[in-house]
mmCIF file of the N, C-alpha and C atoms, coordinates in Angstrom:
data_MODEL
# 
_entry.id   MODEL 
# 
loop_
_atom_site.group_PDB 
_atom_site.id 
_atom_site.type_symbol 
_atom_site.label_atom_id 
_atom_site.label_alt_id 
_atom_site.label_comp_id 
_atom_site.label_asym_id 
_atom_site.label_entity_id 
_atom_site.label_seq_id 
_atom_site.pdbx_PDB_ins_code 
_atom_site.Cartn_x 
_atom_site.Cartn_y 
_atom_site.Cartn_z 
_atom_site.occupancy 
_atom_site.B_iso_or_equiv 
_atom_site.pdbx_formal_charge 
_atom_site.auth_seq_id 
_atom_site.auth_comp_id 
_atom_site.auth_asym_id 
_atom_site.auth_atom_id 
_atom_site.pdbx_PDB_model_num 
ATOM 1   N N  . UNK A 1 1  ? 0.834   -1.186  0.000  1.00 0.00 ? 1  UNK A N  1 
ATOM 2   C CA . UNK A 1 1  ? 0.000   0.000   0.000  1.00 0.00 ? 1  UNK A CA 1 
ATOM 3   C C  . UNK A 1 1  ? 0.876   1.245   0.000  1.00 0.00 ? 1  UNK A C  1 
ATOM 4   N N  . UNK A 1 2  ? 0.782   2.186   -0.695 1.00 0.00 ? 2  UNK A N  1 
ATOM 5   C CA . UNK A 1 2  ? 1.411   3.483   -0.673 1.00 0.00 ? 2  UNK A CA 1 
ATOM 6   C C  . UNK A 1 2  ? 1.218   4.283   0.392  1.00 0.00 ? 2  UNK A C  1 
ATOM 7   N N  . UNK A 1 3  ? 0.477   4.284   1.133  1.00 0.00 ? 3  UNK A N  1 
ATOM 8   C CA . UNK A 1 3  ? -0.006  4.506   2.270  1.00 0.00 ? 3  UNK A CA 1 
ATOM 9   C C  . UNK A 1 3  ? 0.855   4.611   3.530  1.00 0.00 ? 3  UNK A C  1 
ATOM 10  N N  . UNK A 1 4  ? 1.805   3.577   3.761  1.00 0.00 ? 4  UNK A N  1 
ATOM 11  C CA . UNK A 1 4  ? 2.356   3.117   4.188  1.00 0.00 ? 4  UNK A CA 1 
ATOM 12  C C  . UNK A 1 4  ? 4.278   3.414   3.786  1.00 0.00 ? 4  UNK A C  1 
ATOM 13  N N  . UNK A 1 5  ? 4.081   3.740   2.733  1.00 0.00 ? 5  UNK A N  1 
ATOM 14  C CA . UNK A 1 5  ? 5.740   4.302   2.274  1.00 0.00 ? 5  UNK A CA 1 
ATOM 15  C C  . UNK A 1 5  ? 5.515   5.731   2.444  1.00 0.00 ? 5  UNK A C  1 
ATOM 16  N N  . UNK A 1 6  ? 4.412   6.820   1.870  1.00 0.00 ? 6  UNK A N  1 
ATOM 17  C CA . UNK A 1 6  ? 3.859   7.664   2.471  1.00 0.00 ? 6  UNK A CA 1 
ATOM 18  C C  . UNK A 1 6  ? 4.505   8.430   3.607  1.00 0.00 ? 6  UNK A C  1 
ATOM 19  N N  . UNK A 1 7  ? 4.019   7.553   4.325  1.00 0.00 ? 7  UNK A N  1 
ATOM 20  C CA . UNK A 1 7  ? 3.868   8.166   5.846  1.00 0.00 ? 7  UNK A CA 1 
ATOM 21  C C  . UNK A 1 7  ? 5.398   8.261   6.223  1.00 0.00 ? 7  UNK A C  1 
ATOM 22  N N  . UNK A 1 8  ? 5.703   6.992   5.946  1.00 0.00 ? 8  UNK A N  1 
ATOM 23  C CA . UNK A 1 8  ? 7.532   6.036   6.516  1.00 0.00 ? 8  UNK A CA 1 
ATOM 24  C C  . UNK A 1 8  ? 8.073   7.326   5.606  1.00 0.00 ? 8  UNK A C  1 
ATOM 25  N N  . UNK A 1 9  ? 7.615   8.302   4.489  1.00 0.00 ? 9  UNK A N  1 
ATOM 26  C CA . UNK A 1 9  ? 8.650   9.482   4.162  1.00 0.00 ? 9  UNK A CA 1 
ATOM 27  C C  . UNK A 1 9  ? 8.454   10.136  4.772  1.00 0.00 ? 9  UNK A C  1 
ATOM 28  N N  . UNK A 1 10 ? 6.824   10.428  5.140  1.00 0.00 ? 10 UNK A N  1 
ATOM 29  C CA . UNK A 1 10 ? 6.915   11.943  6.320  1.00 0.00 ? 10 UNK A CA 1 
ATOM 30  C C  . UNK A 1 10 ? 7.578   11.911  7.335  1.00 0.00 ? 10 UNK A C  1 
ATOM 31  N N  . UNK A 1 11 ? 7.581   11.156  8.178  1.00 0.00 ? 11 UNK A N  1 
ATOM 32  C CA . UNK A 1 11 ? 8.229   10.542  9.447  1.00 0.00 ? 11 UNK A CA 1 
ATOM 33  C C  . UNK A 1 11 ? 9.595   10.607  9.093  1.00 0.00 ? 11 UNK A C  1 
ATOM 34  N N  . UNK A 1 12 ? 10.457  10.521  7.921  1.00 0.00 ? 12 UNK A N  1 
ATOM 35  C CA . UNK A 1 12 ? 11.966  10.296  7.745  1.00 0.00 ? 12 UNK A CA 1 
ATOM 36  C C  . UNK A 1 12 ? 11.536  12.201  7.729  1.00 0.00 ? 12 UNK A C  1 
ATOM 37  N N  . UNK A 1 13 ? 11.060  12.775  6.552  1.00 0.00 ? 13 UNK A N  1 
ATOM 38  C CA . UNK A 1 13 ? 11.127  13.952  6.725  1.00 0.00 ? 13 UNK A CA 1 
ATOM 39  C C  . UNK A 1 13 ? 11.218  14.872  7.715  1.00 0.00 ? 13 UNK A C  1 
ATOM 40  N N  . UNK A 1 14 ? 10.486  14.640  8.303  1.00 0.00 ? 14 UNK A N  1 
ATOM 41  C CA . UNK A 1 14 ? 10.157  15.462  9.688  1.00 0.00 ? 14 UNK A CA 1 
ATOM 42  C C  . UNK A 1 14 ? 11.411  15.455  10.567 1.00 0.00 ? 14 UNK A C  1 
ATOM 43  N N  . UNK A 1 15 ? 11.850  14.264  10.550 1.00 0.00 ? 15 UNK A N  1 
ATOM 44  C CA . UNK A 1 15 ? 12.790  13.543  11.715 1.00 0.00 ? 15 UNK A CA 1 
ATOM 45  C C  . UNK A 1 15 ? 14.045  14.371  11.104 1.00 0.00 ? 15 UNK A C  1 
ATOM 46  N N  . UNK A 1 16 ? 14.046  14.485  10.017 1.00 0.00 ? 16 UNK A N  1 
ATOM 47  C CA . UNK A 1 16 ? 15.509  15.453  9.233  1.00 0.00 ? 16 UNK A CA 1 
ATOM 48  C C  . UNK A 1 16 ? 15.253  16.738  9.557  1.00 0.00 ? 16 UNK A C  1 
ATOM 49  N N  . UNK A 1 17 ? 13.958  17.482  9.659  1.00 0.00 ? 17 UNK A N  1 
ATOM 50  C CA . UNK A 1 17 ? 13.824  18.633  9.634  1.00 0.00 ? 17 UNK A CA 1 
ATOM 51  C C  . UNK A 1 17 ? 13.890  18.996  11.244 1.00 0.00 ? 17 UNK A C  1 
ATOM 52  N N  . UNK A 1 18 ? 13.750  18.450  12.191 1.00 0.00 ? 18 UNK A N  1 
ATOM 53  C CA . UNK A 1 18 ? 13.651  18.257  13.945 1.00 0.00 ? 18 UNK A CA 1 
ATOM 54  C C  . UNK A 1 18 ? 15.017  18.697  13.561 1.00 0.00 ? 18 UNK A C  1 
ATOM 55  N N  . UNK A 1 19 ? 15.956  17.455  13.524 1.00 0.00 ? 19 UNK A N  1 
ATOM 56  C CA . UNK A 1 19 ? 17.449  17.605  13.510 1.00 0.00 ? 19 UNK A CA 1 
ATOM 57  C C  . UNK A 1 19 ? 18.551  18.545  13.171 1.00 0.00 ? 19 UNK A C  1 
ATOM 58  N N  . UNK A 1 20 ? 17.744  18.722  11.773 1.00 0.00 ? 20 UNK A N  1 
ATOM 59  C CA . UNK A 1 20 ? 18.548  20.292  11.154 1.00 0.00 ? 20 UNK A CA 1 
ATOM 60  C C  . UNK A 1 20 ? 18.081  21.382  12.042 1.00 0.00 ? 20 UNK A C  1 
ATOM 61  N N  . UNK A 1 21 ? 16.795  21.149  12.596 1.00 0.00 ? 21 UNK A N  1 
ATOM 62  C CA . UNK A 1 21 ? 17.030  22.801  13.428 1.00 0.00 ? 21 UNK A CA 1 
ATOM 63  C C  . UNK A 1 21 ? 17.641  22.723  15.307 1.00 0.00 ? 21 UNK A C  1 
ATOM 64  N N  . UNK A 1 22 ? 17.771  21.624  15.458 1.00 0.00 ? 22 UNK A N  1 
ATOM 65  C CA . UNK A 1 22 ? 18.758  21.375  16.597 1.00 0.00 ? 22 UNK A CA 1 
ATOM 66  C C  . UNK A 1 22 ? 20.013  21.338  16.195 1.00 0.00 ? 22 UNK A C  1 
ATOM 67  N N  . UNK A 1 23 ? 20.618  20.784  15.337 1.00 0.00 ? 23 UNK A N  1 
ATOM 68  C CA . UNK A 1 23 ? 21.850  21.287  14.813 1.00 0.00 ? 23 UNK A CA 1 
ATOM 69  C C  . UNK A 1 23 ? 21.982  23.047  14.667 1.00 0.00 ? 23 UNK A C  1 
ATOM 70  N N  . UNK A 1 24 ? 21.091  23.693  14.630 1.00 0.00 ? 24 UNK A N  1 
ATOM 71  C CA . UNK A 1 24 ? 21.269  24.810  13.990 1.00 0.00 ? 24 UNK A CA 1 
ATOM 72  C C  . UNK A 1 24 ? 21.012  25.828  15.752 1.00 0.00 ? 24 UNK A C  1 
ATOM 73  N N  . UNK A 1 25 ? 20.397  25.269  16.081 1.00 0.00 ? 25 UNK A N  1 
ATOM 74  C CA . UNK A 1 25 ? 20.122  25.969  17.486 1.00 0.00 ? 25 UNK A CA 1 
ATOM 75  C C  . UNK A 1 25 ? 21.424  25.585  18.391 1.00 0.00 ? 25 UNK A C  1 
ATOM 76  N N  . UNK A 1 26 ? 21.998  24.904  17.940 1.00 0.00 ? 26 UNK A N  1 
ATOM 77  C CA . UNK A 1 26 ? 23.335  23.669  18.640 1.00 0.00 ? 26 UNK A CA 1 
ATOM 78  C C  . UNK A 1 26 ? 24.441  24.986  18.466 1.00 0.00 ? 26 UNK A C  1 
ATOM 79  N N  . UNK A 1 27 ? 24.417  25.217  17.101 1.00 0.00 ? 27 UNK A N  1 
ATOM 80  C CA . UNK A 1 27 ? 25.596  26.122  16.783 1.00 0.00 ? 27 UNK A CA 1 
ATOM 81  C C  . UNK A 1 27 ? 25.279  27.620  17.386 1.00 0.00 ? 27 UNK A C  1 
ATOM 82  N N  . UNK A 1 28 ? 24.518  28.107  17.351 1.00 0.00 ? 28 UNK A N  1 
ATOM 83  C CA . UNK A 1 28 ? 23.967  29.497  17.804 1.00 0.00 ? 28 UNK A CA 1 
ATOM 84  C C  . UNK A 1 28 ? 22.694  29.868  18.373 1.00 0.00 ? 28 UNK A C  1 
ATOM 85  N N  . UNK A 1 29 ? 22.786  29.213  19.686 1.00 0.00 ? 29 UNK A N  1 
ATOM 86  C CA . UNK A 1 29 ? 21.659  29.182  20.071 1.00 0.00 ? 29 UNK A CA 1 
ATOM 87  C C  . UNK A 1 29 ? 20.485  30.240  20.405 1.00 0.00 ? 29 UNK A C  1 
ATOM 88  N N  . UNK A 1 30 ? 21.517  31.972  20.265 1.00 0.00 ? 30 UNK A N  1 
ATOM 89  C CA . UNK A 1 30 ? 20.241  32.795  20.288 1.00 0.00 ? 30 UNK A CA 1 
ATOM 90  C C  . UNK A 1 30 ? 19.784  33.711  19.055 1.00 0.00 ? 30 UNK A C  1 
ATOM 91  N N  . UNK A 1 31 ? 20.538  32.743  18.008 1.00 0.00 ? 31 UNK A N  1 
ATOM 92  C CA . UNK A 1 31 ? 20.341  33.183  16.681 1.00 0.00 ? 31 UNK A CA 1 
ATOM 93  C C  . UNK A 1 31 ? 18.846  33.445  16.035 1.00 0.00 ? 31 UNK A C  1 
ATOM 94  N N  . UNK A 1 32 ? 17.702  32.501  16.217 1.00 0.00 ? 32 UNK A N  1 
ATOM 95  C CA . UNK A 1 32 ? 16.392  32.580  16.045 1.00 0.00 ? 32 UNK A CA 1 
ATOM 96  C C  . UNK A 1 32 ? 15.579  31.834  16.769 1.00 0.00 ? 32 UNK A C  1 
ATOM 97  N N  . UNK A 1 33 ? 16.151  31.633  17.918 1.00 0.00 ? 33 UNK A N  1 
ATOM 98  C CA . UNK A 1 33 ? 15.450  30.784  19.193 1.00 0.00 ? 33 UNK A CA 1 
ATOM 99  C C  . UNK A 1 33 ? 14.077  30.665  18.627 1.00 0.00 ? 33 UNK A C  1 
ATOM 100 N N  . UNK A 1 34 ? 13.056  31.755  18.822 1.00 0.00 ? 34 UNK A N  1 
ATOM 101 C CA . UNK A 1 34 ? 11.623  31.190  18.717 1.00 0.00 ? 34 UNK A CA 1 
ATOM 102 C C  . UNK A 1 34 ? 11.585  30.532  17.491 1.00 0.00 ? 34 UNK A C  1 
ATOM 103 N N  . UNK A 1 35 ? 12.164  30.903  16.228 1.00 0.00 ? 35 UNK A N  1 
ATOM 104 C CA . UNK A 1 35 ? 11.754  30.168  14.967 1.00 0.00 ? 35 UNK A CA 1 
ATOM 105 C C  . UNK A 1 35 ? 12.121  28.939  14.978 1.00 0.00 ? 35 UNK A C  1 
ATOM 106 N N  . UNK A 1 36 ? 13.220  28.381  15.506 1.00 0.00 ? 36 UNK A N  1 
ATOM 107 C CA . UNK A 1 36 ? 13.595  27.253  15.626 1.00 0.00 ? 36 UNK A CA 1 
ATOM 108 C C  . UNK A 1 36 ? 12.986  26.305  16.141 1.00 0.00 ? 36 UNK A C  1 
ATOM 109 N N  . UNK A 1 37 ? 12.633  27.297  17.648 1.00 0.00 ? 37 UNK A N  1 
ATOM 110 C CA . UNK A 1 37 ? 11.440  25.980  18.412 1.00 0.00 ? 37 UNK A CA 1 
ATOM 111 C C  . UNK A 1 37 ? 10.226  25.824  17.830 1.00 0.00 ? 37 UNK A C  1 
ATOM 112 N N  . UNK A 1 38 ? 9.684   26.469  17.164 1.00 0.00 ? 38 UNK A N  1 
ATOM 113 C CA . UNK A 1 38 ? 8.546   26.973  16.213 1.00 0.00 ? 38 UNK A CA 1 
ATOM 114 C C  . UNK A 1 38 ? 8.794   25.766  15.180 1.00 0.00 ? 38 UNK A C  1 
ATOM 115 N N  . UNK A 1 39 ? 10.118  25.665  14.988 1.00 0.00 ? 39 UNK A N  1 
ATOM 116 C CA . UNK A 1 39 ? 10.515  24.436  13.593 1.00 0.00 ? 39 UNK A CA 1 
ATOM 117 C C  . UNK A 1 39 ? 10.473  23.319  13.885 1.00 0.00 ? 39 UNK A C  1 
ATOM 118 N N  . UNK A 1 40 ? 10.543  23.099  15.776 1.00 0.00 ? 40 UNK A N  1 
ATOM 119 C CA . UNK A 1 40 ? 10.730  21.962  16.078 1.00 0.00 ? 40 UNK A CA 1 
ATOM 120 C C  . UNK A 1 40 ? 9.441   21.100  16.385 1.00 0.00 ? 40 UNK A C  1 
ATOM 121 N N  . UNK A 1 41 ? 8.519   22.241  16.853 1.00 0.00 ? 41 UNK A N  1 
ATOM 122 C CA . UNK A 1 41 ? 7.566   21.547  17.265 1.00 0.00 ? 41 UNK A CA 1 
ATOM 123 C C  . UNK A 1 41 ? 6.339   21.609  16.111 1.00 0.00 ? 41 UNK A C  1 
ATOM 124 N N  . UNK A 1 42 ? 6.898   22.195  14.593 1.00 0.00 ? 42 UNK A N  1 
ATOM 125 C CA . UNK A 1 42 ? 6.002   21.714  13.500 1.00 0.00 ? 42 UNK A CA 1 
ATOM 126 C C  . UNK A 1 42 ? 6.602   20.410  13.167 1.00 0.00 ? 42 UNK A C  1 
ATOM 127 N N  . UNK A 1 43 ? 7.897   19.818  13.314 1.00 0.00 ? 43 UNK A N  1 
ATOM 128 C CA . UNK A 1 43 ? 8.327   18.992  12.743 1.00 0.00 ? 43 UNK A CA 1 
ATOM 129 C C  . UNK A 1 43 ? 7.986   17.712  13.795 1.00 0.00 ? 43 UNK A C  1 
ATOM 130 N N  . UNK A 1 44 ? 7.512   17.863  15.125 1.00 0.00 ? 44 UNK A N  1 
ATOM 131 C CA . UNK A 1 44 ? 7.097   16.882  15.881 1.00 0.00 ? 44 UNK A CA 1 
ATOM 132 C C  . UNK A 1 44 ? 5.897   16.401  15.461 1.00 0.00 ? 44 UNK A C  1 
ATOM 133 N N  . UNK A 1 45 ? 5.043   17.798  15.166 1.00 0.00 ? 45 UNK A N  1 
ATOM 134 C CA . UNK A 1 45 ? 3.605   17.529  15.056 1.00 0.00 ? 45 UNK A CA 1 
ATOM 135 C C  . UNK A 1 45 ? 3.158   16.817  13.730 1.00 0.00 ? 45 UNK A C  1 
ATOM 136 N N  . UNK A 1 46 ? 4.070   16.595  12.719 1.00 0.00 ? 46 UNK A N  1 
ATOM 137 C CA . UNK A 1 46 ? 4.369   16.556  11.301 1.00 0.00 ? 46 UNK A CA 1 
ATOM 138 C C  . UNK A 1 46 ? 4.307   14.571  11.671 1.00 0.00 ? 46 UNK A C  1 
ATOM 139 N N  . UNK A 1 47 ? 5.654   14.267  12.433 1.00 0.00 ? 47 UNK A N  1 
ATOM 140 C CA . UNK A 1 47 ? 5.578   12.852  12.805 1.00 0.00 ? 47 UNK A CA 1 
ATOM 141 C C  . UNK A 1 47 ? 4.558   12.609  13.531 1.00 0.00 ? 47 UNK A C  1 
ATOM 142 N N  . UNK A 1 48 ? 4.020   13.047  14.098 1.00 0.00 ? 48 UNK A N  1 
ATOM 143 C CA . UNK A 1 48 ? 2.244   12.628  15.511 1.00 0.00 ? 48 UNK A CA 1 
ATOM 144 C C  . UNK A 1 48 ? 1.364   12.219  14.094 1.00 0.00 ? 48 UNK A C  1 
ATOM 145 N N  . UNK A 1 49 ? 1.590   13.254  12.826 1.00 0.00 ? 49 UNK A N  1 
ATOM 146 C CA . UNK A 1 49 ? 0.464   12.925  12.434 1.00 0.00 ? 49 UNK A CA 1 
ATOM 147 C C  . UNK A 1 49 ? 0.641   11.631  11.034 1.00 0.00 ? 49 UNK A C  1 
ATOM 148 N N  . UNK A 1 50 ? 1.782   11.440  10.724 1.00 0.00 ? 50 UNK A N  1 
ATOM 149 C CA . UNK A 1 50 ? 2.289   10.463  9.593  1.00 0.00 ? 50 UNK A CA 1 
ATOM 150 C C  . UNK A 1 50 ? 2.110   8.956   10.617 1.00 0.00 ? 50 UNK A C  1 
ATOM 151 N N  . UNK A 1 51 ? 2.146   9.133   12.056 1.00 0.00 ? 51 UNK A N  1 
ATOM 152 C CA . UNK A 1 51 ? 2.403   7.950   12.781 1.00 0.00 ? 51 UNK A CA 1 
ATOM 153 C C  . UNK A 1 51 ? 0.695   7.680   12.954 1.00 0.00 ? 51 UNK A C  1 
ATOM 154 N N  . UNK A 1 52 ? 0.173   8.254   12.912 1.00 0.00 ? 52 UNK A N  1 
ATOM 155 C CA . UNK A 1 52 ? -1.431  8.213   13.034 1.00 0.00 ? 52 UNK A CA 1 
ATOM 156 C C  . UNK A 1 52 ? -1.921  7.788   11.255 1.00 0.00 ? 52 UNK A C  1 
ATOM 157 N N  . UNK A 1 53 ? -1.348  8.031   10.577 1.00 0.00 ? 53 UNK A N  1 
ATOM 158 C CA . UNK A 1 53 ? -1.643  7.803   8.867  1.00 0.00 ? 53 UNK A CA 1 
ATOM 159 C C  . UNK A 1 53 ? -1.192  6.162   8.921  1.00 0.00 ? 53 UNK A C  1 
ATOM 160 N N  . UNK A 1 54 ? -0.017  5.747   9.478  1.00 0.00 ? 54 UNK A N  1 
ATOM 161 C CA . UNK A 1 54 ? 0.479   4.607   9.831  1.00 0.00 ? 54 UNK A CA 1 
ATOM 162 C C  . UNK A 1 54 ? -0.177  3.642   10.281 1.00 0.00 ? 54 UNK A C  1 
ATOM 163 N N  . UNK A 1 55 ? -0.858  3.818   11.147 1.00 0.00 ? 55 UNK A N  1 
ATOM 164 C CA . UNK A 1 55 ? -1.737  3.451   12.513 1.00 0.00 ? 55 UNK A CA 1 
ATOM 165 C C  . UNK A 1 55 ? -2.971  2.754   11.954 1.00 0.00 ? 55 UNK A C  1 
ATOM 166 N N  . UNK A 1 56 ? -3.681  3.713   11.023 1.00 0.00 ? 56 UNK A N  1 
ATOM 167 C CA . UNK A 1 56 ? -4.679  4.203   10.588 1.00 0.00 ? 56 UNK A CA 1 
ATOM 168 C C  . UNK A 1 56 ? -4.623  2.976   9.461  1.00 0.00 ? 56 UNK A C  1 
ATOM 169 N N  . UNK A 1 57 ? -3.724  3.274   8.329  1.00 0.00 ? 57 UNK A N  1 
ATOM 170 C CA . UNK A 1 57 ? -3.457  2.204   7.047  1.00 0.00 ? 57 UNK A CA 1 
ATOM 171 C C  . UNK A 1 57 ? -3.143  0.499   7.878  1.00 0.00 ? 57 UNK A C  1 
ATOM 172 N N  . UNK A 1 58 ? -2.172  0.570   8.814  1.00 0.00 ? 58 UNK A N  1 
ATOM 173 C CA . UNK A 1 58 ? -2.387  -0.968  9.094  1.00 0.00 ? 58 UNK A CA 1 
ATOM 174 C C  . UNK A 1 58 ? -3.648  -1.377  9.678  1.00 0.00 ? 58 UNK A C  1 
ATOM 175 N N  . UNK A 1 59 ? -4.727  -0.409  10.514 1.00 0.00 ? 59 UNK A N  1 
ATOM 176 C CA . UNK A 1 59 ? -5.939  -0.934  10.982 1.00 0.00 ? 59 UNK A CA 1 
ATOM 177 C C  . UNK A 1 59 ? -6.593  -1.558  9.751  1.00 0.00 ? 59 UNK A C  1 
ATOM 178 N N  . UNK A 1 60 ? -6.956  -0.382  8.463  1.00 0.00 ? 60 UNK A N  1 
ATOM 179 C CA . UNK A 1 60 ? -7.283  -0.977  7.464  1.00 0.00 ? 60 UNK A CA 1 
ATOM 180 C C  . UNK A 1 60 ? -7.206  -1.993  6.719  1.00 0.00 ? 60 UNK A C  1 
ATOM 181 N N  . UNK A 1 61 ? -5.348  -2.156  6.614  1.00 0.00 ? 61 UNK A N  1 
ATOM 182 C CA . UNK A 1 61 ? -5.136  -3.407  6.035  1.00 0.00 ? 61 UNK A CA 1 
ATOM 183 C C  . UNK A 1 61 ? -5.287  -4.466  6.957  1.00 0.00 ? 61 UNK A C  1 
ATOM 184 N N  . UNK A 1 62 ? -5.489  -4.343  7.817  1.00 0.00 ? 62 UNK A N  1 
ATOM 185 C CA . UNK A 1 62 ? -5.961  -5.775  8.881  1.00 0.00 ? 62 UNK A CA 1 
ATOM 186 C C  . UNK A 1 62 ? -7.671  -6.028  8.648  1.00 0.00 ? 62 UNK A C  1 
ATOM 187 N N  . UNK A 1 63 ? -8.169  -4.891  8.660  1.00 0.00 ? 63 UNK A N  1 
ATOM 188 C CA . UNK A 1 63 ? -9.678  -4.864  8.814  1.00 0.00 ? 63 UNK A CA 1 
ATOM 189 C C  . UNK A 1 63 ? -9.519  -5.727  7.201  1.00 0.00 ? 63 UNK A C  1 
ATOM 190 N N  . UNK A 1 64 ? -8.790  -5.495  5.956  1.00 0.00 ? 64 UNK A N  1 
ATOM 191 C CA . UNK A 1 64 ? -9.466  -6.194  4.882  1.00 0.00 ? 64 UNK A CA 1 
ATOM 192 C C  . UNK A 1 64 ? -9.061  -7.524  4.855  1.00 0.00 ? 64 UNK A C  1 
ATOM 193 N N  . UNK A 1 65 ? -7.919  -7.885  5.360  1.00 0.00 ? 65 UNK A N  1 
ATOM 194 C CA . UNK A 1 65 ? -7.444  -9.609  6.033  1.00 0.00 ? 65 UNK A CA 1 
ATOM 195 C C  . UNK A 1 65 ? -8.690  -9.964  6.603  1.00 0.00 ? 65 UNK A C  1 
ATOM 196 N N  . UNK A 1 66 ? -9.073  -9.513  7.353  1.00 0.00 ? 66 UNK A N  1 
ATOM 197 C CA . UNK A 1 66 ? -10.059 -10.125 8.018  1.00 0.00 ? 66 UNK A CA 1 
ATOM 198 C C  . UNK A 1 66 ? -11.477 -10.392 6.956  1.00 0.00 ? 66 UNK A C  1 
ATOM 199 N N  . UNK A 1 67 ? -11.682 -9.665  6.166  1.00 0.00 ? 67 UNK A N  1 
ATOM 200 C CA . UNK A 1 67 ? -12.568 -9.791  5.347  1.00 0.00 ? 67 UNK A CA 1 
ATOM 201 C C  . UNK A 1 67 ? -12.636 -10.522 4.491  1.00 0.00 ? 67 UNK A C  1 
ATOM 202 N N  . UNK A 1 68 ? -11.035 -10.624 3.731  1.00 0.00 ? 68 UNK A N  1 
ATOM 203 C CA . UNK A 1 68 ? -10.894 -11.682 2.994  1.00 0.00 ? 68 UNK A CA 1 
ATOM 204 C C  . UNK A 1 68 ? -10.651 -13.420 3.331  1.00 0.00 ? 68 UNK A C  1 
ATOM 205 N N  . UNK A 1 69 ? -10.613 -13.279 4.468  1.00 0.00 ? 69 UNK A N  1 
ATOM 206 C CA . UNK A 1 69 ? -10.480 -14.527 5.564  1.00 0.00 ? 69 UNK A CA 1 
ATOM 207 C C  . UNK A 1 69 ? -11.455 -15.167 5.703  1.00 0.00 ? 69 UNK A C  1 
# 
């Protein structure tokens, strides 16, 4: 299911974009403080919601196992 590779990119995405702005807050930390944390916690909320798309597609693909069973 595409569904499922999908998500497994948002989740890699996000997880790169968290990182690059802790790296970046790492080096200068009162360089854009709020934007950064601002970056961090879109990029958390980014994985909450690809892990719920995740969640969501294996319920489905179980719910149709079961159907086809």
């Amino acid at each position: 299911m595409q569904a499922f590779a999908i998500a497994a990119a948002g989740v890699s995405a996000a997880t790169d974009r968290f990182a690059a702005s802790a790296a970046r807050t790492a080096r200068d930390p009162l360089a854009d403080l709020a934007g950064e944390t601002v970056e961090r916690m879109s990029a958390e909320t980014a994985v909450k919601a690809n892990v719920a798309v995740l969640k969501s597609a294996d319920e489905m693909y179980g719910s149709m196992l079961d159907i086809l069973a």
